[in-house]
C-alpha positions as CSV (number, residue, x, y, z in Angstrom):
1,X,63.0,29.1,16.5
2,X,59.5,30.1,16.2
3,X,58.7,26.5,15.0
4,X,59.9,25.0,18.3
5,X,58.3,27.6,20.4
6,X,55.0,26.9,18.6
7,X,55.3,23.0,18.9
8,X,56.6,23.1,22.4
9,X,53.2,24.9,23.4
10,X,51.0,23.0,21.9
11,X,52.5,19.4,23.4
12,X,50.7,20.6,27.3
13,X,47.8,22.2,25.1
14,X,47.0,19.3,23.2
15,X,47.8,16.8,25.6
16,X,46.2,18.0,28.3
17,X,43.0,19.1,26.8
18,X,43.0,16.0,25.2
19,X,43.0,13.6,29.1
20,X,39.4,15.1,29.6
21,X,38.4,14.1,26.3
22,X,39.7,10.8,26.8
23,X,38.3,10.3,30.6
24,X,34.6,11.4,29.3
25,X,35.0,9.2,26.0
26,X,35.6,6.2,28.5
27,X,32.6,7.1,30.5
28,X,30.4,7.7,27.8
29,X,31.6,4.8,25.9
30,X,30.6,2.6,28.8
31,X,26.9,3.1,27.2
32,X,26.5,4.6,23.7
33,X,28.2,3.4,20.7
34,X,27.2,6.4,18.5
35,X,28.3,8.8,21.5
36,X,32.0,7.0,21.2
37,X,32.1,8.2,17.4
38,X,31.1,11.7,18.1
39,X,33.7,11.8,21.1
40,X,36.0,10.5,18.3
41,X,35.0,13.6,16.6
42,X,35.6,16.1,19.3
43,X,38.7,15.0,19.8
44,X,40.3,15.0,16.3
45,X,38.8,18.4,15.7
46,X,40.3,19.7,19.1
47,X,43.4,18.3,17.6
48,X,43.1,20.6,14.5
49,X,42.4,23.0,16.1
50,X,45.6,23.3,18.3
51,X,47.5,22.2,15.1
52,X,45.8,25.0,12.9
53,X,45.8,28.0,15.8
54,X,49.1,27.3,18.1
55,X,51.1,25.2,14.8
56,X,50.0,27.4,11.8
57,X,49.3,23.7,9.9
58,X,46.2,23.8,7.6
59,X,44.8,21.0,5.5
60,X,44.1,21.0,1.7
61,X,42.1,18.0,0.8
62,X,42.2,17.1,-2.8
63,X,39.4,15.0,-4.1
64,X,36.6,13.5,-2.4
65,X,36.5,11.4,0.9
66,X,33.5,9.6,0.9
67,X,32.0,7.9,3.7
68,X,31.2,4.9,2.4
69,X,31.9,1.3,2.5
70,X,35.5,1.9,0.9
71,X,38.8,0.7,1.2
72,X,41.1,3.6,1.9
73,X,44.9,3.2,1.5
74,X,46.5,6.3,2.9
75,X,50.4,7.1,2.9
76,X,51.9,7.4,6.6
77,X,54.2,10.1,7.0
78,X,52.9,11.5,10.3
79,X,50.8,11.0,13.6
80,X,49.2,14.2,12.3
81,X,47.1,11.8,9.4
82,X,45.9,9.2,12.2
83,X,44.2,11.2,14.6
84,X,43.2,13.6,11.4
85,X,41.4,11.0,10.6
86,X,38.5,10.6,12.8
87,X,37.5,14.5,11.1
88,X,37.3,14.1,7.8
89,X,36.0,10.5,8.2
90,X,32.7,10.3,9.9
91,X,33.1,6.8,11.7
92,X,36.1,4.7,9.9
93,X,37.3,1.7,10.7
94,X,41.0,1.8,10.8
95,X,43.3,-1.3,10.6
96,X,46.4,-0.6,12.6
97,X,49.1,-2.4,14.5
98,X,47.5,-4.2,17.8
99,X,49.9,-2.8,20.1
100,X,48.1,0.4,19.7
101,X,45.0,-1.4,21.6
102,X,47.3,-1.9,24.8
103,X,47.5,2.0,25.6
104,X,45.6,2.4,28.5
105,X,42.3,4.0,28.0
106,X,42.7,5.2,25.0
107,X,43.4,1.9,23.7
108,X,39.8,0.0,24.5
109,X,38.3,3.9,23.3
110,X,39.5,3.0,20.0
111,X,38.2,-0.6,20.0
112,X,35.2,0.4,21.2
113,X,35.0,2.9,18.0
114,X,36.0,0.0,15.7
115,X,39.7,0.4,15.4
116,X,40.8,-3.2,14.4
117,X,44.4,-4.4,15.8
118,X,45.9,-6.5,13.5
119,X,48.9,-9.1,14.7
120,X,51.4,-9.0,12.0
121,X,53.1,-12.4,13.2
122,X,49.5,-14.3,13.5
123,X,49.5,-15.8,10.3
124,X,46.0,-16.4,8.3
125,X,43.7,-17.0,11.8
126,X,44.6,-13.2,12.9
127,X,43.9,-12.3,8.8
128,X,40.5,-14.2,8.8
129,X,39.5,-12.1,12.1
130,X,40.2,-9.1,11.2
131,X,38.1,-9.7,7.5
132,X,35.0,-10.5,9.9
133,X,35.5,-7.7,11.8
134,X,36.0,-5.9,8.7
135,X,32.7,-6.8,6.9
136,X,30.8,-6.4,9.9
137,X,31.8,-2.8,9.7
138,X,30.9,-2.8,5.9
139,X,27.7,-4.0,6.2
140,X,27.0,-1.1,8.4
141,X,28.0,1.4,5.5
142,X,31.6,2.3,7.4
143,X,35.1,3.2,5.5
144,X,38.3,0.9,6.3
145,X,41.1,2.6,6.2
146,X,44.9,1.2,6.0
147,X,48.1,2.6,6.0
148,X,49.7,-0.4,4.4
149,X,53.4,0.8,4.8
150,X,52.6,0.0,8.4
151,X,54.6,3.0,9.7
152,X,55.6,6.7,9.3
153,X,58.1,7.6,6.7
154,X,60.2,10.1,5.9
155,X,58.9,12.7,3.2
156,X,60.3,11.4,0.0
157,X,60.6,8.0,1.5
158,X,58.9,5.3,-0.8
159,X,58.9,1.6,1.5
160,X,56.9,-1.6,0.3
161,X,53.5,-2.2,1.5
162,X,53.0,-4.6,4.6
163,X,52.8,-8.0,2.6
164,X,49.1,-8.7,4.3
165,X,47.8,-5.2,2.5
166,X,47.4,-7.5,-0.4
167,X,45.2,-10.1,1.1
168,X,43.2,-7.2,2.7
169,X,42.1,-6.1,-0.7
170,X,41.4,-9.6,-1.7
171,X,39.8,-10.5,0.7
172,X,37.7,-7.5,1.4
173,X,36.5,-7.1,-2.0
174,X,35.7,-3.4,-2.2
175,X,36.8,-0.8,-4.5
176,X,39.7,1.1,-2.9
177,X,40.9,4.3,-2.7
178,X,44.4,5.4,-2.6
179,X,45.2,9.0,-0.7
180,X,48.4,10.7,-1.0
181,X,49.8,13.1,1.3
182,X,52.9,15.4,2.1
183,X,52.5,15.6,6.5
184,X,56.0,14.5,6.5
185,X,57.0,18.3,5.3
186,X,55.8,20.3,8.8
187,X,55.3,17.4,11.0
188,X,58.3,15.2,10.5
189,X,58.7,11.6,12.3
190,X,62.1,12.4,14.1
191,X,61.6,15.2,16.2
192,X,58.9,17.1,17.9
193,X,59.2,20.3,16.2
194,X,56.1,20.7,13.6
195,X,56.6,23.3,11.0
196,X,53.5,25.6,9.8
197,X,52.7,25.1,6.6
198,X,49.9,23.5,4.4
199,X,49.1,19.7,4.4
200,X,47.6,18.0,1.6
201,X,45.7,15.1,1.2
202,X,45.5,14.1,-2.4
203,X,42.7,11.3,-3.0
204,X,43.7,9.2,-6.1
205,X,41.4,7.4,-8.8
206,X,39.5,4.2,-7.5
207,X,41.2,0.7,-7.9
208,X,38.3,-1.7,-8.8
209,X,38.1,-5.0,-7.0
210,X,39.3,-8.5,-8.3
211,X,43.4,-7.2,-9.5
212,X,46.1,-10.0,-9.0
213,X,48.9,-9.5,-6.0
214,X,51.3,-7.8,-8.3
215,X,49.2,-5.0,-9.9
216,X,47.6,-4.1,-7.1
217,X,50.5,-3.7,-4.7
218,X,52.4,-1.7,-8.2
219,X,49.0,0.7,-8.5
220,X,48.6,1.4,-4.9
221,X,52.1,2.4,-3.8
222,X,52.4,4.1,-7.0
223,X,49.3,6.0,-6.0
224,X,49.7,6.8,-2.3
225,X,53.5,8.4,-3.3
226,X,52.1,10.8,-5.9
227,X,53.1,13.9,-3.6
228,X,57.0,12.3,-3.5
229,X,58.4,12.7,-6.5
C-alpha cells in the first residue's frame, strides 16, 4: 500500500516538474549545444531526486563509468536506467528506437543532445547512418550507449540481443563495456507502482574490439544478465 501511495505521488511531481524542464531545454537548446547537455543533466537528477525522496529507490553503481569514447551495452529492465542515464553519464550518445524522436518536444531535445534513432526495418543505409553519427560523437570523446535487447524485460528475463547490436560493435570498433542491472526489482515494466529499494548497476570487464558475431553476442548477453541468475 505504501508503495502505491509513494508512486502515485511522484507521477504529478515528476511529471510536472519535469514540463518546465523540458519548455526551457527547448528554448535554450534553440542556441547552446553545451547548455542542452547540462539541461539533460538537471533533468535526470531532478528525476533521482523524486525517485530517491518520494520512491525510497537509491542507486549502487558497481564499477566504473567512464566518460569516454566507449561502447556501453546496458541491460533494460526499466525506464528508471534511460533517463538515469543522462546523470551518471556526462554527455552519452544513446542509440534507441526512432520512434522515441517523434515525442513532441522532448523528442528533437534529445536529438539535439545526440540521441541517435535507429530504424530497425531500414536495412544497412539506416546502419551506415547511424555509424557516422556515431563516430562523429567519438571523435568528440562521447560514450555510446545501447540497450541491445531493444526493450524492457522482466527481472530474470534473459531475451536475445537486437540482431543489429552485432554490427554496431563491428562496425564501431571500440572497446565495450557491458553493465548489469536489477531496476526490474522496484520499478517493474507492467505496472506503475515502483517499490523502494536499492538499484544496482553492475559494470562488467571490457570486451576488446575485433570478436566474431558469435562470441560477441555469447560474452555480452552473458554479461549484461549477471544480476539474473
Amino acid at each position: 500500500m505504501l508503495a502505491a501511495i509513494r508512486s502515485i505521488l511522484f507521477i504529478p511531481l515528476f511529471y510536472g516538474g519535469s514540463t518546465p524542464i523540458i519548455i526551457l531545454s527547448f528554448l535554450v537548446a534553440l542556441f547552446s549545444e553545451s547548455g542542452t547537455h547540462y539541461m539533460a543533466q538537471v533533468w535526470s537528477r531532478y528525476h533521482y531526486f523524486c525517485a530517491r525522496f518520494i520512491l525510497g529507490i537509491k542507486v549502487e553503481i558497481k564499477g566504473e563509468i567512464r566518460n569516454e569514447p566507449l561502447l556501453y551495452v546496458f541491460k533494460h529492465e526499466s525506464m528508471f536506467e534511460t533517463i538515469d542515464l543522462l546523470r551518471i553519464f556526462d554527455k552519452p550518445v544513446v542509440i534507441a528506437k526512432k520512434e522515441l524522436l517523434v515525442i513532441p518536444l522532448w523528442g528533437w531535445i534529445a536529438k539535439k543532445h545526440g540521441l541517435l534513432g535507429i530504424d530497425r526495418n531500414g536495412g544497412g543505409a539506416a546502419m551506415r547512418q547511424i555509424i557516422k553519427q556515431a563516430k562523429k560523437a567519438v571523435a568528440e570523446g562521447r560514450p555510446i550507449v545501447i540497450f541491445a535487447e531493444g526493450s524492457r524485460a522482466h527481472h530474470g528475463e534473459r531475451p536475445e540481443l537486437q540482431t543489429g547490436f552485432a554490427g554496431i560493435y563491428k562496425l564501431m570498433g571500440l572497446p565495450l563495456v557491458p553493465v548489469a542491472l536489477d531496476s526490474g526489482l522496484v520499478s517493474p515494466r507492467d505496472t506503475f507502482v515502483q517499490k523502494s529499494g536499492v538499484i544496482t548497476y553492475e559494470v562488467q570487464p571490457e570486451i576488446e574490439p575485433g570478436l566474431d558475431r558469435d562470441d560477441i553476442r555469447d560474452r555480452v548477453h552473458e554479461a549484461i544478465n549477471a544480476l539474473n541468475d
